[in-house]
N, CA and C atoms of all chains as a GROMACS GRO file, in nm:
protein
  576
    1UNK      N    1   2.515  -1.451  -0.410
    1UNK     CA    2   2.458  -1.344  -0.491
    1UNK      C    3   2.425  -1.223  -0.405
    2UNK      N    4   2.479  -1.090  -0.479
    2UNK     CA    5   2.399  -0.972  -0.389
    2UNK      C    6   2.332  -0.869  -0.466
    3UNK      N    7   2.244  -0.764  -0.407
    3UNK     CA    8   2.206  -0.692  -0.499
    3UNK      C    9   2.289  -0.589  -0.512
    4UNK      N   10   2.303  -0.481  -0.612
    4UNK     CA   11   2.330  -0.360  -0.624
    4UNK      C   12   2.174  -0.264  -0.620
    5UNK      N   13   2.127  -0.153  -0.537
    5UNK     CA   14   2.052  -0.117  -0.586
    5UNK      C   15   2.089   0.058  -0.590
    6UNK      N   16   2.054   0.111  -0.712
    6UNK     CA   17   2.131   0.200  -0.740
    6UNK      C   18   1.984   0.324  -0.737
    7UNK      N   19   1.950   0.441  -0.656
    7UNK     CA   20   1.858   0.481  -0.649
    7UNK      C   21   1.881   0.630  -0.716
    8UNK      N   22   1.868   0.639  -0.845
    8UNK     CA   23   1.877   0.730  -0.979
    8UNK      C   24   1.752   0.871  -0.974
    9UNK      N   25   1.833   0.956  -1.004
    9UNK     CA   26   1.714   1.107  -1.022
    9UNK      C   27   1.818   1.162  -1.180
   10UNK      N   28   1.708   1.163  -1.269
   10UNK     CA   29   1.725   1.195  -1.415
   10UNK      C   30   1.684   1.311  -1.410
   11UNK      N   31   1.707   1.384  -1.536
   11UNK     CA   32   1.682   1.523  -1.556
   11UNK      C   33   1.483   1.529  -1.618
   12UNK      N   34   1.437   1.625  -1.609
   12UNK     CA   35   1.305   1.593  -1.625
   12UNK      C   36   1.268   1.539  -1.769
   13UNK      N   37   1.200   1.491  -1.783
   13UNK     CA   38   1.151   1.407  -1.990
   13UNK      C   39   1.241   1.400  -2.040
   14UNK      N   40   1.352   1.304  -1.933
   14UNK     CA   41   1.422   1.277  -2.035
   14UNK      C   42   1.377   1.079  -2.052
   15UNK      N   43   1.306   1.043  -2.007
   15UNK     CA   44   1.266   0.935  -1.959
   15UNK      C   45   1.300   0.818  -2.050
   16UNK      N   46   1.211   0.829  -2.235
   16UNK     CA   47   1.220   0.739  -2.274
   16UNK      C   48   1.391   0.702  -2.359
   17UNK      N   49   1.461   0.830  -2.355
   17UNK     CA   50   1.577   0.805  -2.398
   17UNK      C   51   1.723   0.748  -2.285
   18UNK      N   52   1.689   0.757  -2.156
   18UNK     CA   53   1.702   0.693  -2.060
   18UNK      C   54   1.700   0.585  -2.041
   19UNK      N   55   1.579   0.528  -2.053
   19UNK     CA   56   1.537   0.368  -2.060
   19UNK      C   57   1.634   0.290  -2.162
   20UNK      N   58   1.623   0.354  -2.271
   20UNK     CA   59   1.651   0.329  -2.428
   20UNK      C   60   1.849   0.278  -2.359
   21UNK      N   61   1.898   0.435  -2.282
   21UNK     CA   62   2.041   0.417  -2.255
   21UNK      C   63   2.092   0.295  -2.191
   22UNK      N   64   1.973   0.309  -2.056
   22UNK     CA   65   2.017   0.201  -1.943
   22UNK      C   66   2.008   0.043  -2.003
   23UNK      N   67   1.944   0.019  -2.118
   23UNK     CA   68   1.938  -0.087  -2.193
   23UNK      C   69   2.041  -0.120  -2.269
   24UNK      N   70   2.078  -0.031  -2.351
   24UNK     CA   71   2.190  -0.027  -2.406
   24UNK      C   72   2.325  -0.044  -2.366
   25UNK      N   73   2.330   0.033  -2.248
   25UNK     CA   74   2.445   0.037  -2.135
   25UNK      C   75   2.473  -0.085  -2.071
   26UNK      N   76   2.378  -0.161  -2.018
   26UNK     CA   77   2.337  -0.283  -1.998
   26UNK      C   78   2.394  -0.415  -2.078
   27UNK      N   79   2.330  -0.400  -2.175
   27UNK     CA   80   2.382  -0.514  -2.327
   27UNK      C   81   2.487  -0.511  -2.385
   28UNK      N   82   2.555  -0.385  -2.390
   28UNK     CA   83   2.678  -0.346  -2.485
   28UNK      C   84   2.774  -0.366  -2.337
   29UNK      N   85   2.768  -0.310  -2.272
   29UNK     CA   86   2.864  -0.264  -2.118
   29UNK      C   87   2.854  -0.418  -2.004
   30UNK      N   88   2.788  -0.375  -1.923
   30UNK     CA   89   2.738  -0.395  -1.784
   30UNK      C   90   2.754  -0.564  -1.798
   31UNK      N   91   2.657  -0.646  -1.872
   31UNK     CA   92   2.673  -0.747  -1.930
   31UNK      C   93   2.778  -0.816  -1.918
   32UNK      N   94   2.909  -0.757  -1.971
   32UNK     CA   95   3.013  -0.827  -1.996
   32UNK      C   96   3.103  -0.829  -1.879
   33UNK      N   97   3.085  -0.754  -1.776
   33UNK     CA   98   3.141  -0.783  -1.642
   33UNK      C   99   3.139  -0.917  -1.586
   34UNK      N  100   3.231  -0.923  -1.536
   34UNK     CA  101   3.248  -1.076  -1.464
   34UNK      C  102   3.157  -1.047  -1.366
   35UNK      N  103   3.022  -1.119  -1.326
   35UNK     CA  104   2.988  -1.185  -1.226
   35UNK      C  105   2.821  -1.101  -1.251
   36UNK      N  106   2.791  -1.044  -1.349
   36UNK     CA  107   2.706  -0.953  -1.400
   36UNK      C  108   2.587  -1.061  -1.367
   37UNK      N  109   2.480  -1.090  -1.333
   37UNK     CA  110   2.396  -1.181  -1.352
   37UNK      C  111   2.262  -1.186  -1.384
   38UNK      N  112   2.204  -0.997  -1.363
   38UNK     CA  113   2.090  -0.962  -1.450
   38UNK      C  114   2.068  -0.818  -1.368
   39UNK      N  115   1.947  -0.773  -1.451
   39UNK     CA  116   1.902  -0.624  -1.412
   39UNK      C  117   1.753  -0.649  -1.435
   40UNK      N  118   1.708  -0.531  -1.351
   40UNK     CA  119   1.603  -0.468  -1.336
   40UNK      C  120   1.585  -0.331  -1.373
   41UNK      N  121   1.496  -0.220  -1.443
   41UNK     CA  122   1.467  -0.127  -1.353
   41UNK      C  123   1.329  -0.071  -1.364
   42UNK      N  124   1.310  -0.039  -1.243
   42UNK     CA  125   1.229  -0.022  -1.172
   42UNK      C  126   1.191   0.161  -1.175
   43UNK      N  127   1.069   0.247  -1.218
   43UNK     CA  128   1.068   0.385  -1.266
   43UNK      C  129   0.917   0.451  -1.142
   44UNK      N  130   0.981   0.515  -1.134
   44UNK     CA  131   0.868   0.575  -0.982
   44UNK      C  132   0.743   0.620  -1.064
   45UNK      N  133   0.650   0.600  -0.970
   45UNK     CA  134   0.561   0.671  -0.993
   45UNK      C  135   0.515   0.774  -0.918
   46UNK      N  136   0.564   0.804  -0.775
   46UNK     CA  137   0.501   0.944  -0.725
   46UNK      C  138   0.643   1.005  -0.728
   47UNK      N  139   0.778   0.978  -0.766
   47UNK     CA  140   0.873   1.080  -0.828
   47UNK      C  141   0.890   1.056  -0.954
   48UNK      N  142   0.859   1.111  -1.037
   48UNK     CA  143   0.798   1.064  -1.172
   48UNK      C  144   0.978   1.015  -1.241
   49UNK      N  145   1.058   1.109  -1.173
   49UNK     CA  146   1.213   1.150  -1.242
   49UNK      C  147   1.313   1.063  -1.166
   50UNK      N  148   1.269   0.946  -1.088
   50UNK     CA  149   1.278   0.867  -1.001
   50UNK      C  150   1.316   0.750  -1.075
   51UNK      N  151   1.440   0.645  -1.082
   51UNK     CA  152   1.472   0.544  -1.100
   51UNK      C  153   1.561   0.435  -0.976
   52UNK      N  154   1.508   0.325  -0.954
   52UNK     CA  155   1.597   0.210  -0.863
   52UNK      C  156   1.614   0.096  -0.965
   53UNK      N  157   1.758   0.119  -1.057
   53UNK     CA  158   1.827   0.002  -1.102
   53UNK      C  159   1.842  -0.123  -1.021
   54UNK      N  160   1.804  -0.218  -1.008
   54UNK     CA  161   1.845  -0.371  -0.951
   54UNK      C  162   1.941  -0.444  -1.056
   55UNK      N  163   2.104  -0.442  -0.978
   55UNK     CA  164   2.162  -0.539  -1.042
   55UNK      C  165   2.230  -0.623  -0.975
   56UNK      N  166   2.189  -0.775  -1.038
   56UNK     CA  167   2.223  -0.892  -0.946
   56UNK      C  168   2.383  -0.904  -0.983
   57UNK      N  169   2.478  -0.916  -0.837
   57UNK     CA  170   2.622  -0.962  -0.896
   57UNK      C  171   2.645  -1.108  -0.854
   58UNK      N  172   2.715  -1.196  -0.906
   58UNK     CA  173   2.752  -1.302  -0.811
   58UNK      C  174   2.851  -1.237  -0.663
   59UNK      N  175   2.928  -1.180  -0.657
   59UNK     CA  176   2.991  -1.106  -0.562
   59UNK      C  177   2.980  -0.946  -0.526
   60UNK      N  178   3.006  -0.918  -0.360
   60UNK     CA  179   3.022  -0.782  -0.399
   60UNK      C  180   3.158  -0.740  -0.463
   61UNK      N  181   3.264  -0.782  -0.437
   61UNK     CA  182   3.352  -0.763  -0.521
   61UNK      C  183   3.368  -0.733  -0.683
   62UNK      N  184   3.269  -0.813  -0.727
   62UNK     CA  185   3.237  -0.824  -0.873
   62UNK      C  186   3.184  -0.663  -0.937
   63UNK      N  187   3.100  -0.628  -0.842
   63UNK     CA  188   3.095  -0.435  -0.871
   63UNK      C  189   3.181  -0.380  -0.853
   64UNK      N  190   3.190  -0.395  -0.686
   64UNK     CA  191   3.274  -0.253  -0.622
   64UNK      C  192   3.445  -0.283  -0.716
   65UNK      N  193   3.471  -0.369  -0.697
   65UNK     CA  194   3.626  -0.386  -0.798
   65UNK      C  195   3.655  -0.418  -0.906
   66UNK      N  196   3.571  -0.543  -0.946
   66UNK     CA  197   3.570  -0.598  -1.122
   66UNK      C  198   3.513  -0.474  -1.226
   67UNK      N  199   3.419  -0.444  -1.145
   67UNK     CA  200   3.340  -0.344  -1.240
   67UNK      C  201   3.357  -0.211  -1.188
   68UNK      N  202   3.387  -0.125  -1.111
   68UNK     CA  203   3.363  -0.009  -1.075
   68UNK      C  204   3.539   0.061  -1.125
   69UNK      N  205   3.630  -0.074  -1.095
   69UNK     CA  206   3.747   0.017  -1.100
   69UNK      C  207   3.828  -0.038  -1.239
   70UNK      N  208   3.706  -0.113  -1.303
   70UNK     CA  209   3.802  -0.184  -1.458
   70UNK      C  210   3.750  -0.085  -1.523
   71UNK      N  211   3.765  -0.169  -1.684
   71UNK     CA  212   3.758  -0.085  -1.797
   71UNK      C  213   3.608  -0.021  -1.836
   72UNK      N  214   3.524  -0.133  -1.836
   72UNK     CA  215   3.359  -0.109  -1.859
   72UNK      C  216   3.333   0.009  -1.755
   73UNK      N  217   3.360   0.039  -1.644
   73UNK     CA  218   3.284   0.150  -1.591
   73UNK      C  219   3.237   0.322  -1.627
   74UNK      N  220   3.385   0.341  -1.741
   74UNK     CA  221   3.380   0.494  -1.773
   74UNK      C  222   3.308   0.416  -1.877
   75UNK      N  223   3.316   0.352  -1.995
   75UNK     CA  224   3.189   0.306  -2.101
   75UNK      C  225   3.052   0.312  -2.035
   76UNK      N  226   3.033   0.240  -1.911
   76UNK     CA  227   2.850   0.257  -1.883
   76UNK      C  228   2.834   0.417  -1.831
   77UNK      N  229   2.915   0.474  -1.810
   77UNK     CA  230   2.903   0.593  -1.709
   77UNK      C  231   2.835   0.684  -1.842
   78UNK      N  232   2.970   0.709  -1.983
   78UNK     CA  233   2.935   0.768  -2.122
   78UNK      C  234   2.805   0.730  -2.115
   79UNK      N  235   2.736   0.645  -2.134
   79UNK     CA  236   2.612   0.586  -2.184
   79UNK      C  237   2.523   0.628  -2.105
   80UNK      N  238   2.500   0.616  -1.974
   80UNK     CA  239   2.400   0.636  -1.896
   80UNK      C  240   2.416   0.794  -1.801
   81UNK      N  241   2.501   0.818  -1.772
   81UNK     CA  242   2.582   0.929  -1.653
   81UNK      C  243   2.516   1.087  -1.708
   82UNK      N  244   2.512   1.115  -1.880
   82UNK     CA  245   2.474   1.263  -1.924
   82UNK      C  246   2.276   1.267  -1.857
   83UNK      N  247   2.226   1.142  -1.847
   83UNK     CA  248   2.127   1.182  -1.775
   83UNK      C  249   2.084   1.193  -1.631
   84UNK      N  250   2.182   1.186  -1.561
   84UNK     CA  251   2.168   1.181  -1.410
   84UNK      C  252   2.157   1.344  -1.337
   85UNK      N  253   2.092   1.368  -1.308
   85UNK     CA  254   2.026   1.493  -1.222
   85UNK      C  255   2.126   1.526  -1.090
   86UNK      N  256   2.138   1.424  -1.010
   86UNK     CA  257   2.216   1.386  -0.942
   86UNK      C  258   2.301   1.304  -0.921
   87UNK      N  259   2.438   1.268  -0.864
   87UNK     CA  260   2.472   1.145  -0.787
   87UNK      C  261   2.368   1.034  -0.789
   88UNK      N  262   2.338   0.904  -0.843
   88UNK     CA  263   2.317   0.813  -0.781
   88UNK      C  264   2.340   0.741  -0.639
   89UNK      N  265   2.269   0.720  -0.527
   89UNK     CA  266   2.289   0.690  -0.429
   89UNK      C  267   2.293   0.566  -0.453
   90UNK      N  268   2.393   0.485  -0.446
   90UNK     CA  269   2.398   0.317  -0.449
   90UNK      C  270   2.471   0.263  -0.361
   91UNK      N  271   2.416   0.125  -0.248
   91UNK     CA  272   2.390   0.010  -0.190
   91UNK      C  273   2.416  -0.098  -0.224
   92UNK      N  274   2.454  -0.215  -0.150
   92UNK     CA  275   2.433  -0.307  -0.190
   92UNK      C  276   2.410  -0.436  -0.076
   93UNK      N  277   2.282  -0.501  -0.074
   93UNK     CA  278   2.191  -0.610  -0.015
   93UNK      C  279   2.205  -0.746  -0.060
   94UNK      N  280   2.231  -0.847   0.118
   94UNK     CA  281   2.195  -0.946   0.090
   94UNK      C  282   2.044  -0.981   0.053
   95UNK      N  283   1.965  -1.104   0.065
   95UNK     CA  284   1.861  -1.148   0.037
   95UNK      C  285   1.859  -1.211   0.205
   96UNK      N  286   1.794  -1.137   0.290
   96UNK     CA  287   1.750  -1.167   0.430
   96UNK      C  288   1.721  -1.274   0.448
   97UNK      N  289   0.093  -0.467  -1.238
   97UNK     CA  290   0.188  -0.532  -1.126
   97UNK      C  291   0.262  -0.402  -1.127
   98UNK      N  292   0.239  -0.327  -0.968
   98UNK     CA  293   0.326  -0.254  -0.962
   98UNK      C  294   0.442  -0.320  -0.842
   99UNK      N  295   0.565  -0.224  -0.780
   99UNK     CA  296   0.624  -0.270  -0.687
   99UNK      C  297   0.633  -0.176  -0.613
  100UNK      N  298   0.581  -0.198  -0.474
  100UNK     CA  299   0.594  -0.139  -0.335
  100UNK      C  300   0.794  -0.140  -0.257
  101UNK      N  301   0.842  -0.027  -0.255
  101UNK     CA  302   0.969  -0.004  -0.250
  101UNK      C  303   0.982   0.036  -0.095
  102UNK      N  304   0.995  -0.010  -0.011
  102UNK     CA  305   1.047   0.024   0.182
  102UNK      C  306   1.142   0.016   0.182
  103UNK      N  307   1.181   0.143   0.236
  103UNK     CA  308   1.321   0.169   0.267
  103UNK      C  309   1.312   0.182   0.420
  104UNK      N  310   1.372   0.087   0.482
  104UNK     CA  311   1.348   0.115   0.669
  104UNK      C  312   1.511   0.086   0.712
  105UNK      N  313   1.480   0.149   0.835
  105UNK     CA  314   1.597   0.163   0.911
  105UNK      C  315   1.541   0.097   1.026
  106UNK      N  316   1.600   0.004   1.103
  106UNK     CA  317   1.551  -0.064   1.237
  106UNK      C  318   1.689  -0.008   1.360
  107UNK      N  319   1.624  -0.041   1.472
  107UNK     CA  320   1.708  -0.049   1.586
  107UNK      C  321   1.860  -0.138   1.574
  108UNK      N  322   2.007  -0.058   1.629
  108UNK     CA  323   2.078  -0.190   1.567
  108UNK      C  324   2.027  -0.262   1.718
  109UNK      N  325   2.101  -0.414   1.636
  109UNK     CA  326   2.103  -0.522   1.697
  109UNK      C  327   2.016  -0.572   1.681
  110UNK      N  328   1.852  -0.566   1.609
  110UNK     CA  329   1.762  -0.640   1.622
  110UNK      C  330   1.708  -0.691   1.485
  111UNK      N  331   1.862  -0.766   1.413
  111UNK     CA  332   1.815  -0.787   1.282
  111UNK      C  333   1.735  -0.920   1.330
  112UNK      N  334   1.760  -1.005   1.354
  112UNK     CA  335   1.692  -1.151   1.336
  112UNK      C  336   1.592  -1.126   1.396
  113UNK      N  337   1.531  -1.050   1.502
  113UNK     CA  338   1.400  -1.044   1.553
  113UNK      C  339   1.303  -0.972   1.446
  114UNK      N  340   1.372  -0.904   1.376
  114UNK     CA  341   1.347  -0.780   1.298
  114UNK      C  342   1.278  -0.866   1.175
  115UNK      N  343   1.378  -0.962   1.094
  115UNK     CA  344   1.381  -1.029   1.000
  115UNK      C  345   1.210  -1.168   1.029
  116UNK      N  346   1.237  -1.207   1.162
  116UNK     CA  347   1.161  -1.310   1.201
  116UNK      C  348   1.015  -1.240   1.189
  117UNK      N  349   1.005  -1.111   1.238
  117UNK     CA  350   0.849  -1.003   1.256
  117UNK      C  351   0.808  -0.987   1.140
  118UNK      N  352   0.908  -0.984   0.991
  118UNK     CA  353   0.867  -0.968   0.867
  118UNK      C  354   0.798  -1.070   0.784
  119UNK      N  355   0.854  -1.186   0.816
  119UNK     CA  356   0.822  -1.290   0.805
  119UNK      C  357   0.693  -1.362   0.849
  120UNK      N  358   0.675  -1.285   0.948
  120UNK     CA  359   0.518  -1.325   1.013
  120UNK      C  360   0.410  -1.291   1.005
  121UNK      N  361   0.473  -1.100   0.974
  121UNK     CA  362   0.362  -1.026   0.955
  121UNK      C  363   0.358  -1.015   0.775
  122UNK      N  364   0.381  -1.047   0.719
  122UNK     CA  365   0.379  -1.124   0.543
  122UNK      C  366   0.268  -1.224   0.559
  123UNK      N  367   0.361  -1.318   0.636
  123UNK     CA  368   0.262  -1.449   0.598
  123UNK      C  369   0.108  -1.464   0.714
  124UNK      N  370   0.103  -1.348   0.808
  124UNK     CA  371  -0.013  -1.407   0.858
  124UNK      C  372  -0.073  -1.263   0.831
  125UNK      N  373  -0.031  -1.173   0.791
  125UNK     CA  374  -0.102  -1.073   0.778
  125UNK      C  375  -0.135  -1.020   0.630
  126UNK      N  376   0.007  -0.928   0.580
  126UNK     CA  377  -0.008  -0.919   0.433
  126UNK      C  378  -0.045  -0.990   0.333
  127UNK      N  379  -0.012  -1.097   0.340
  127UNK     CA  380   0.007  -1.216   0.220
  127UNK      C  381  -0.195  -1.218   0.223
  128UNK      N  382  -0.256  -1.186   0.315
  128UNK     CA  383  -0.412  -1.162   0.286
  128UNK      C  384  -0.448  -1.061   0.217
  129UNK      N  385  -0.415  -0.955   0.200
  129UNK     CA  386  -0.442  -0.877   0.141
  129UNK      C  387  -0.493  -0.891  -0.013
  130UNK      N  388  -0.628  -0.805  -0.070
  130UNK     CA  389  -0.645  -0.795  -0.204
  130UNK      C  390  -0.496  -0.738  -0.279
  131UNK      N  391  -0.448  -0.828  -0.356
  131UNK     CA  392  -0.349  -0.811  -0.451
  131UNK      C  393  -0.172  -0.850  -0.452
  132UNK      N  394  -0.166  -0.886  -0.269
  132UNK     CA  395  -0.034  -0.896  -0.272
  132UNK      C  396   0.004  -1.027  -0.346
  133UNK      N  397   0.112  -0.953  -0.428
  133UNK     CA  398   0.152  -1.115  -0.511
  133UNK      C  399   0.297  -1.146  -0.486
  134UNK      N  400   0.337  -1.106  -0.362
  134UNK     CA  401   0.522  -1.120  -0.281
  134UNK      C  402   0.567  -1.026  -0.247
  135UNK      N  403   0.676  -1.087  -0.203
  135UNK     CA  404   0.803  -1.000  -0.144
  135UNK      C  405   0.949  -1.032  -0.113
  136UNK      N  406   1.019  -0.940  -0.128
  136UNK     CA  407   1.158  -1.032  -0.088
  136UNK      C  408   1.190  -0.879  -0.021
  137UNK      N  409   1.220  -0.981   0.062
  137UNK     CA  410   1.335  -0.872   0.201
  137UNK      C  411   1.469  -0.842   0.210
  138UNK      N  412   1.573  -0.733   0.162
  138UNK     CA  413   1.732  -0.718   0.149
  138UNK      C  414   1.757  -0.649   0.263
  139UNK      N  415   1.894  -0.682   0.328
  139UNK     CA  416   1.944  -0.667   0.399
  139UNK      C  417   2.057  -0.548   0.378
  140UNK      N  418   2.088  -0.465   0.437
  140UNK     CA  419   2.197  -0.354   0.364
  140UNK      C  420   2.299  -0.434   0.416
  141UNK      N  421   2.408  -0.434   0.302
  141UNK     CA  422   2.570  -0.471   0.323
  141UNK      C  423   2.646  -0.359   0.435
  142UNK      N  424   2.659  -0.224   0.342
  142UNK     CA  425   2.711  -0.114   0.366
  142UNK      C  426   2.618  -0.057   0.494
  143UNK      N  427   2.532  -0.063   0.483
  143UNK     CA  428   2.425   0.004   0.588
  143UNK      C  429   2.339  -0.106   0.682
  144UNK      N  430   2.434  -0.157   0.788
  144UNK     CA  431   2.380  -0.241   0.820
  144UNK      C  432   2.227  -0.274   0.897
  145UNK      N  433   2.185  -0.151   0.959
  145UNK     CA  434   2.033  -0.123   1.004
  145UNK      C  435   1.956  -0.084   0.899
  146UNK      N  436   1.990  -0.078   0.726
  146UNK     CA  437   1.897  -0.062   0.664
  146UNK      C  438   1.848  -0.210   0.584
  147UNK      N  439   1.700  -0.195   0.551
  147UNK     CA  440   1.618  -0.338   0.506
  147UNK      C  441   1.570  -0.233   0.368
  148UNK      N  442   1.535  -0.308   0.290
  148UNK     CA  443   1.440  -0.274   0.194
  148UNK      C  444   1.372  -0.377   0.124
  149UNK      N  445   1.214  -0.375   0.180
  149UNK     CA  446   1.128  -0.459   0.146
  149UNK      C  447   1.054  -0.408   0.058
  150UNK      N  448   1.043  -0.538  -0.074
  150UNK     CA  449   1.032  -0.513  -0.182
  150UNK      C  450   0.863  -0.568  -0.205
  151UNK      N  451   0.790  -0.512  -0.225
  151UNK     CA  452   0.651  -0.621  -0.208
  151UNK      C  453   0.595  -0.595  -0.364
  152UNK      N  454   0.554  -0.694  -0.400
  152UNK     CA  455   0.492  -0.665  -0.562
  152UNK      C  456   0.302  -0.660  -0.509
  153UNK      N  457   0.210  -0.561  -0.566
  153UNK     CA  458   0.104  -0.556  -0.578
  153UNK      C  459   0.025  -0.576  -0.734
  154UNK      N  460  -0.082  -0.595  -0.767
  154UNK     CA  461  -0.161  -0.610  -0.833
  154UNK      C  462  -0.132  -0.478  -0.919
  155UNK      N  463  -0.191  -0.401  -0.822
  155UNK     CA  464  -0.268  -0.217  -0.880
  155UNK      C  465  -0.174  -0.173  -0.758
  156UNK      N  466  -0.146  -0.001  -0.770
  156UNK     CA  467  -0.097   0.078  -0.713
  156UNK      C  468  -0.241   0.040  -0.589
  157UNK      N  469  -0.375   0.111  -0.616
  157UNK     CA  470  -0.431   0.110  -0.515
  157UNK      C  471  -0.482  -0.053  -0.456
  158UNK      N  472  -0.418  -0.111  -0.431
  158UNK     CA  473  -0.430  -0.268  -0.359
  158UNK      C  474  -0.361  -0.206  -0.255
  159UNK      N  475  -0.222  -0.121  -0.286
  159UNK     CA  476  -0.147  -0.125  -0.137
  159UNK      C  477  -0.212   0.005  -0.123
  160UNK      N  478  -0.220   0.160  -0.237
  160UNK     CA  479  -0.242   0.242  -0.084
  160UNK      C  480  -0.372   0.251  -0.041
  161UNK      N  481  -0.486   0.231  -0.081
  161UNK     CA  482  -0.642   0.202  -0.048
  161UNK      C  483  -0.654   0.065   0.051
  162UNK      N  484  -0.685  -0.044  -0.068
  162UNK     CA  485  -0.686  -0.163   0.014
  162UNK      C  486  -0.616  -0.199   0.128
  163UNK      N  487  -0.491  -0.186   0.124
  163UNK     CA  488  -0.429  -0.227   0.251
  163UNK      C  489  -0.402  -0.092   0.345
  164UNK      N  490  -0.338  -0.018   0.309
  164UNK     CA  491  -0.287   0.099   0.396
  164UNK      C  492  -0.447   0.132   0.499
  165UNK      N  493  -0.562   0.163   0.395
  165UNK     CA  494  -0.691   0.226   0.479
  165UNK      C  495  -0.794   0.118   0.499
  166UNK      N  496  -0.740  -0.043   0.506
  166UNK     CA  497  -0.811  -0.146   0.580
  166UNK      C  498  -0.754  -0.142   0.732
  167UNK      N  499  -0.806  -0.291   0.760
  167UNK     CA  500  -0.799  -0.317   0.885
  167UNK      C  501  -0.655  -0.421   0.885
  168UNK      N  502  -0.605  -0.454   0.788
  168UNK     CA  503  -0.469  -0.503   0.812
  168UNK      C  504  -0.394  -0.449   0.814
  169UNK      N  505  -0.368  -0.317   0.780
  169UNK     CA  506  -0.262  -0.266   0.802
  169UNK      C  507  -0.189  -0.226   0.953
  170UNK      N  508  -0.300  -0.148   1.072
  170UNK     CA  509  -0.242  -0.178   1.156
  170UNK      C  510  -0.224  -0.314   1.249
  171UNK      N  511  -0.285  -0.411   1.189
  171UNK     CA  512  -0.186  -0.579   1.218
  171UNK      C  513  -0.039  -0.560   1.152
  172UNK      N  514  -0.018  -0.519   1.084
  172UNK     CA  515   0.084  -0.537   0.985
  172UNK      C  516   0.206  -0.436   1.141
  173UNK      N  517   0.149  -0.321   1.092
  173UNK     CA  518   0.206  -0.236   1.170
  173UNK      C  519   0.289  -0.296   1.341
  174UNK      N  520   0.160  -0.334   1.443
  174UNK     CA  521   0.154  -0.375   1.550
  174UNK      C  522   0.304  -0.483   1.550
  175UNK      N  523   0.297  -0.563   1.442
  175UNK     CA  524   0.444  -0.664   1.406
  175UNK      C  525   0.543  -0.612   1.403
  176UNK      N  526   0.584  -0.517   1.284
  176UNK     CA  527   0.682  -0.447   1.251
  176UNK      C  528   0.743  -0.332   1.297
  177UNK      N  529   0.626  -0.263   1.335
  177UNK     CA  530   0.632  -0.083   1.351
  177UNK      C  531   0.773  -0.094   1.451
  178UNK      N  532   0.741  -0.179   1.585
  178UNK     CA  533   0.893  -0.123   1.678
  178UNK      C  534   0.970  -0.173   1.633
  179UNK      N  535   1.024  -0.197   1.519
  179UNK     CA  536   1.186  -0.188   1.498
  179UNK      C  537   1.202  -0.082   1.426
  180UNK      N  538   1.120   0.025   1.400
  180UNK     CA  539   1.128   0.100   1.283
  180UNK      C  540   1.211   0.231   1.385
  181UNK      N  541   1.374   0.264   1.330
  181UNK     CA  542   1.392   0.341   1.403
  181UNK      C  543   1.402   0.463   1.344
  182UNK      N  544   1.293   0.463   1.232
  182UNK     CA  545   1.253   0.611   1.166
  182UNK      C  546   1.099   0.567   1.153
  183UNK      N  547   1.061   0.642   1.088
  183UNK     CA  548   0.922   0.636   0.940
  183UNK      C  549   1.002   0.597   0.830
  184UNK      N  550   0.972   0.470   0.781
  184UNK     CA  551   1.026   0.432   0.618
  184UNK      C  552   0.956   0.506   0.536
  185UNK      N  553   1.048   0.510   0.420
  185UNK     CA  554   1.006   0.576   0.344
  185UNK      C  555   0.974   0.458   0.203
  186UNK      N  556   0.832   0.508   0.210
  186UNK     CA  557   0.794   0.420   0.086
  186UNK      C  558   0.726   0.509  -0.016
  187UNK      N  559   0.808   0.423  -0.145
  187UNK     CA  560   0.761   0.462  -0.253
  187UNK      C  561   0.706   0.391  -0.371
  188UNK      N  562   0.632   0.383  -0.477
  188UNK     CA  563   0.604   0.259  -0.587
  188UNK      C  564   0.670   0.326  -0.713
  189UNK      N  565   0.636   0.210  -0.780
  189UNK     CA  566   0.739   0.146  -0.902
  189UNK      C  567   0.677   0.072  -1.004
  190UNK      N  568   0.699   0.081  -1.134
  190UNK     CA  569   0.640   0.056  -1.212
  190UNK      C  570   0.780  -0.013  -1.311
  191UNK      N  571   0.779  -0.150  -1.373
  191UNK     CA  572   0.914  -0.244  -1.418
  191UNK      C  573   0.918  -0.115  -1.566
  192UNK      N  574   1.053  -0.060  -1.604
  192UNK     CA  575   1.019   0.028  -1.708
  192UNK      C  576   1.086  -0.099  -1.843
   0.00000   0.00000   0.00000
């Protein structure tokens, strides 16, 4: 298992329709990837516009190729991507 | 329950000493603290000198009052601090 952690800057108030997306994006999308195995996210509090998605894959392969370069990726991107401020900076960690 | 987010960069080459100091200074230092309720430690794939230690607190102020402006923190520090081959950058988190 590894993590994905994806460190997100949204446009300002756009917050609760965000949440609402990354859920959605999640259940309808993300979900159905091979090796998908759960999410987190996690919403700052001293950058208020601040998000770190945690998503568990069974592989890194299972993102960077199953999911990043198949079909589901432009679907989660539609869903979640019109609120991103910036680039997402995303990583991905063993468990030390 | 908020979550304490470290983003550190260490010296290369000194993951397992690095990994072993976290481990010690958790369990003989932090893990005392008013409120700490864990942690899990990731390893960067892509970035191999980066860690990001994840610590869950009670209340926001458990970590930055209680611990940061007690007397454990520089125990905590004294463990960890030399592998730090920046200032981490920490931030908190709230599960949205």
């Amino acid at each position: 298992m590894i993590l994905e952690l994806a460190d997100i800057r949204i446009h300002a108030g756009q917050h609760a329709a965000f949440e609402a997306a990354v859920e959605l994006g999640i259940s309808t999308v993300a979900a159905k990837a091979n090796g998908f195995l759960g999410h987190t996210l996690h919403k700052g509090i001293e950058s208020t516009d601040r998000y770190v998605l945690q998503i568990s894959w069974s592989s890194l392969e299972d993102h960077t190729v199953g999911f990043r370069e198949g079909p589901l990726f432009p679907q989660w991107r539609a869903i979640v991507g019109p609120f991103f401020s910036q680039p997402p900076v995303v990583e991905h960690f063993n468990v030390a």
